[in-house]
N, C-alpha and C positions, 0 to 999 in steps of 0.2 A: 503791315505790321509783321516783324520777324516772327518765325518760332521757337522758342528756344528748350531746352530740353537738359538731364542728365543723363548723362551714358557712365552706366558703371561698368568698369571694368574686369574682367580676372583674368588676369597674368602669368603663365608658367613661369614657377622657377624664379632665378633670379635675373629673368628678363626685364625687371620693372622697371630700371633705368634707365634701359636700352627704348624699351615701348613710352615712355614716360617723356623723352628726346626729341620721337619723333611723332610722335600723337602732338605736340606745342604746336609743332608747324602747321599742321592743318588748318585747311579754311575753314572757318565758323569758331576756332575755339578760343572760347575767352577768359576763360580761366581752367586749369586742370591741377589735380590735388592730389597728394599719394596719402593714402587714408589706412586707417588700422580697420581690424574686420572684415567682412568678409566678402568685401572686395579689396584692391590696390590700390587701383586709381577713380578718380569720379572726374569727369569731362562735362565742363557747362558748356553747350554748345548752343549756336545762332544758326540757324537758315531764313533762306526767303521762303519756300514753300516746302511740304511734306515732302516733295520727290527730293529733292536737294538734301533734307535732313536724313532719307535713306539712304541716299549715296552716299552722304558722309558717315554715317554707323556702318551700314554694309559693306560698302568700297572700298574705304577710305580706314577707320580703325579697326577695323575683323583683320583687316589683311596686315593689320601691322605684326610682325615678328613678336612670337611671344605671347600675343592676344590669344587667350581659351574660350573666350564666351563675352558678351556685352546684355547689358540690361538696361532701355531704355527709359526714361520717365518725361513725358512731354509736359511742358509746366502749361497749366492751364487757366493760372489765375497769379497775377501779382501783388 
């Protein structure tokens, strides 16, 4: 069974577009949303196991251009 999770985002600036681009591409993501408040973007993402799901927050959207900070939430019940 997948893990799936949100990753909120906060974004310098008027990078949101630019990080919002190229955050789509990534593996696992299945939907992503630019939101009011006090973050930018919110990321629904998929993995197969926990390590995979930290590659993709840590690796994978920190390093995108732009990105200030991420906040995780691993969905634990559907």
């Amino acid at each position: 069974m997948a893990i799936s999770a949100f990753v909120f985002v906060d974004v310098i600036g008027d990078h949101t577009k630019s990080a919002f681009k190229t955050i789509t591409r990534l593996p696992g993501v299945k939907n992503l949303y630019s939101v009011t408040g006090p973050y930018d973007l919110i990321v629904d993402i998929e993995a197969d196991t926990l390590e995979e799901l930290d590659e993709s927050v840590l690796s994978q959207i920190r390093s995108v251009d732009g990105v200030r900070k991420t906040t995780t939430s691993v969905i634990l019940k559907r």
